[in-house]
N, C-alpha and C positions, 0 to 999 in steps of 0.2 A: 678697572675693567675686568681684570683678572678675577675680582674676587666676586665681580657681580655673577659672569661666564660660571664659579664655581657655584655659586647660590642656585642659580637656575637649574644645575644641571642635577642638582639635588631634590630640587622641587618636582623636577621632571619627573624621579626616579620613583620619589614617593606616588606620585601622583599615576602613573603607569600603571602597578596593578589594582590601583582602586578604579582607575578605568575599565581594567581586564577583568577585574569581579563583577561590576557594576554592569558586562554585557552580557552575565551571564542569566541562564534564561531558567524558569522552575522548574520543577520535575516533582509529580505530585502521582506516588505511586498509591495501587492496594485501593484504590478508589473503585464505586459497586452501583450500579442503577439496577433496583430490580424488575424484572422482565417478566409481566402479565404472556407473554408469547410461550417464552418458554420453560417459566413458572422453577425463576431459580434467579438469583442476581448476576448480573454478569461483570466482570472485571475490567478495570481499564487501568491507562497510564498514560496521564498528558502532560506535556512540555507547553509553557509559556512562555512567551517573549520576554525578555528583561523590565521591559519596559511594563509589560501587564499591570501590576499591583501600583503604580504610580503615576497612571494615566485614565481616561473616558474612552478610548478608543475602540473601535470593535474590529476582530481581525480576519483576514482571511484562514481558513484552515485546510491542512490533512489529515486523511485516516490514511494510518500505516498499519499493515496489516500482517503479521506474524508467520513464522514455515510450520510446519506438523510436529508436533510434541513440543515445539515452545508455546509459552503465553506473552501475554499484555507486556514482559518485563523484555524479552528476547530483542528487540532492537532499541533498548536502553542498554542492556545488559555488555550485549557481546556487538551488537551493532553500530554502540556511540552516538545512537542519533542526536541525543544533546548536545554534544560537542562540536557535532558535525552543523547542528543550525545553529550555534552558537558563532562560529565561525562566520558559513556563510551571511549570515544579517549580516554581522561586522563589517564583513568584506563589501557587501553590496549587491554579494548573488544572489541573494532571496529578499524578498521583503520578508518584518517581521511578522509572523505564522504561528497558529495555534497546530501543535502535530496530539493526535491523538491514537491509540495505541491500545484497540479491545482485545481481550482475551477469546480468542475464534475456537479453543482445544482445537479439537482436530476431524470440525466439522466442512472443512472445504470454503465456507461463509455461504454454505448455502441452505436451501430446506432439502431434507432429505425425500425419496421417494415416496416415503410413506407418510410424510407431512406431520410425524412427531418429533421431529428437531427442526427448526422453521427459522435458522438463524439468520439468512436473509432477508424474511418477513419481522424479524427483530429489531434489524442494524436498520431499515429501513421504516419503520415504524413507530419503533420506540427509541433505538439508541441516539440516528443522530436527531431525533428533535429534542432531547433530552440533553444532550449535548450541547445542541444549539441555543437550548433554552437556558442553560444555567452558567455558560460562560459566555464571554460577549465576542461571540462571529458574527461576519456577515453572510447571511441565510440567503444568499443566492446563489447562483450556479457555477455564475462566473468568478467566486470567489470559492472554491471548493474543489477538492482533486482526493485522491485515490490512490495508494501505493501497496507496492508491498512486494516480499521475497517467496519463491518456490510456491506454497498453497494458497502463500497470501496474494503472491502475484496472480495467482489461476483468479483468487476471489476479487481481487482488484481488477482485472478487465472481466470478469461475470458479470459483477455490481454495477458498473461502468456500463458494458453494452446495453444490460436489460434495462437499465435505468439512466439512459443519457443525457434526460434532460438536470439529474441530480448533480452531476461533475463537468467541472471544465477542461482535463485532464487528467491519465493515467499514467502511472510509472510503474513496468512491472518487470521486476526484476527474475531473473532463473525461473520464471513460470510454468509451474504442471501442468504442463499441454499434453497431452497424449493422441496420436491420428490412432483413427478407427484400429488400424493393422495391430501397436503396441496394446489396444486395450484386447483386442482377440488375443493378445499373443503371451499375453499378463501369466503367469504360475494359476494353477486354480487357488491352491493357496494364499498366494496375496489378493486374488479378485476377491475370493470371500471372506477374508480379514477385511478389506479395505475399501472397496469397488462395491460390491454387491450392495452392501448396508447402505448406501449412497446411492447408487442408480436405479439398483432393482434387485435385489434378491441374491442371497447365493447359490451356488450350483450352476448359474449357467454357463453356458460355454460359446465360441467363436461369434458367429456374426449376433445371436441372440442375447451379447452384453450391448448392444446396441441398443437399449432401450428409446420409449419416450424421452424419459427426465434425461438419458446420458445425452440425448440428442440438441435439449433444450438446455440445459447447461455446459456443453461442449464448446471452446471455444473457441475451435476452427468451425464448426456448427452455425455458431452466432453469426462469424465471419460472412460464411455463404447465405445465410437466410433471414439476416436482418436487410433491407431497406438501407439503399448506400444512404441518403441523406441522414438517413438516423443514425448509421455508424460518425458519419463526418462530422456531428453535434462535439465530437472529445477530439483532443487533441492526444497521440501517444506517442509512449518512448516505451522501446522492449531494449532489453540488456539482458544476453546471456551467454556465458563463457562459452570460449570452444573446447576446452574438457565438460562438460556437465554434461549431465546424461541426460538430461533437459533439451539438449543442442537441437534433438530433430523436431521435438514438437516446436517449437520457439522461430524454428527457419521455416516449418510449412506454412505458421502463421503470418510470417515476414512476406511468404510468397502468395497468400492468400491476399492476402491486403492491396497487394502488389496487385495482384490481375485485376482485383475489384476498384483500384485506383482512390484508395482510403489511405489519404495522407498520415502518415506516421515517422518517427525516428527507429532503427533497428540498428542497435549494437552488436559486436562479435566483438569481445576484449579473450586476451590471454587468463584466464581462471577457469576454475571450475567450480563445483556445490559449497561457496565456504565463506565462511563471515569476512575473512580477504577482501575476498571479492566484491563483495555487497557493501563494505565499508565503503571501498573506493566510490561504488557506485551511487550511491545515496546524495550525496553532494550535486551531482551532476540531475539526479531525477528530480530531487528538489530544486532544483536551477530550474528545468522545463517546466515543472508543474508552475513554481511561479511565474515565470511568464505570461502564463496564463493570466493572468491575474491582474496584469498590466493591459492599457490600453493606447 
């Protein structure tokens, strides 16, 4: 009995990390679709389920979406997100999920004002049917979600509002919300580093950064002048620390939502602007996103 007790618990031993390897999922970086929109190839980095390369199965997926001056690698890199869905499947919090992971540089995910960087006519266009087309997702709504940290999170409820019928949920993490007051109240020099090239111009000043396009991609904007029913189409989760200098756009939007009575989750955690933070959180966003997903 004793030696049997001993036999097994060797077999166990062996047998444990080839379990732990085997649920681990791929990670297929430096990957390029070239982009007739914006006439340049664009970068990605997608994670697949362990199971992917050994099975028929077609998956639910996410686009996670990167902060300002990282790329396509930034929530591989310093965020873990493989480890972090590696886990969750295991565990049972997530179904297994294709995450996908484009390279945005450091255009907001949207078209610029002057409609010569058109990256949201891109990602919506070209990248995800491309996506969609060459790895096996399930191409509908209710299988698809939207994430991402600080610019990515701004581009993840943009992408999400204007487009609700493309996502079943959003997770946005430390999102660049700005109310009216902060964007008047912006340095001239970071409006026209940053702000200007993107809404409308540099040089201007106070209520006059209010443009058009800042109005239509604004996303307390959205908030008030989308159509409740079309807001209600997504399910959301907002996360963002009470150190971050994020805090006040991210609680008008909490409060926004609120009067307009557009169900959502809204976090307050102890952090602030930092990979920390966003570690923690990612787990728990990909837990609501999948949800979704289920019926």
């Amino acid at each position: 009995m004793t030696q049997f007790k001993h036999g097994a618990f060797i077999l166990c031993a062996l047998f444990i990390p080839a379990l732990s390897f085997a649920q681990q999922g791929v990670v297929l970086e430096g990957r390029t679709m070239a982009s007739a929109i914006l006439g340049e190839d664009v970068r990605y980095t997608i994670y697949l389920p362990s199971d992917y390369e050994t099975s028929e199965r077609y998956y639910p997926i996410v686009y996670l979406l990167h902060g300002y001056t990282d790329d396509d690698t930034g929530w591989l890199q310093f965020g873990e997100a493989n480890r972090i869905a590696d886990n969750a499947i295991a565990s049972g919090d997530i179904p297994p999920m294709i995450i996908v992971m484009p390279d945005g540089k450091v255009s907001w995910y949207i078209n610029d004002h002057q409609n010569k960087v058109r990256w949201e006519d891109m990602f919506v266009d070209e990248f995800m049917p491309y996506i969609e087309g060459k790895y096996r997702v399930r191409k509908k709504k209710e299988f698809r979600g939207i994430a991402g940290l600080s610019m990515g999170g701004y581009g993840s409820l943009v992408l999400a509002m204007r487009n609700p019928d493309l996502f079943a949920a959003v997770a946005a993490f430390s999102s660049g919300i700005f109310t009216d007051k902060q964007m008047q109240e912006t340095s001239q020099e970071d409006y026209d580093n940053f702000w200007g090239p993107l809404y409308g111009g540099a040089g201007l000043q106070g209520s006059a950064r209010h443009t058009d396009h800042w109005r239509q991609h604004s996303v307390l904007d959205l908030v008030k002048n989308t159509p409740a029913d079309e807001l209600k189409k997504l399910r959301y989760y907002i996360d963002c620390g009470d150190d971050d200098f994020l805090a006040v756009g991210n609680a008008t939007l909490h409060i926004l939502m609120t009067e307009k009575e557009i169900p959502h989750e809204y976090r307050v955690r102890d952090g602030a602007h930092t990979w920390s933070y966003w570690r923690t959180g990612l787990p728990v966003g990909l837990k609501f996103i999948g949800e979704s997903f289920h019926r």
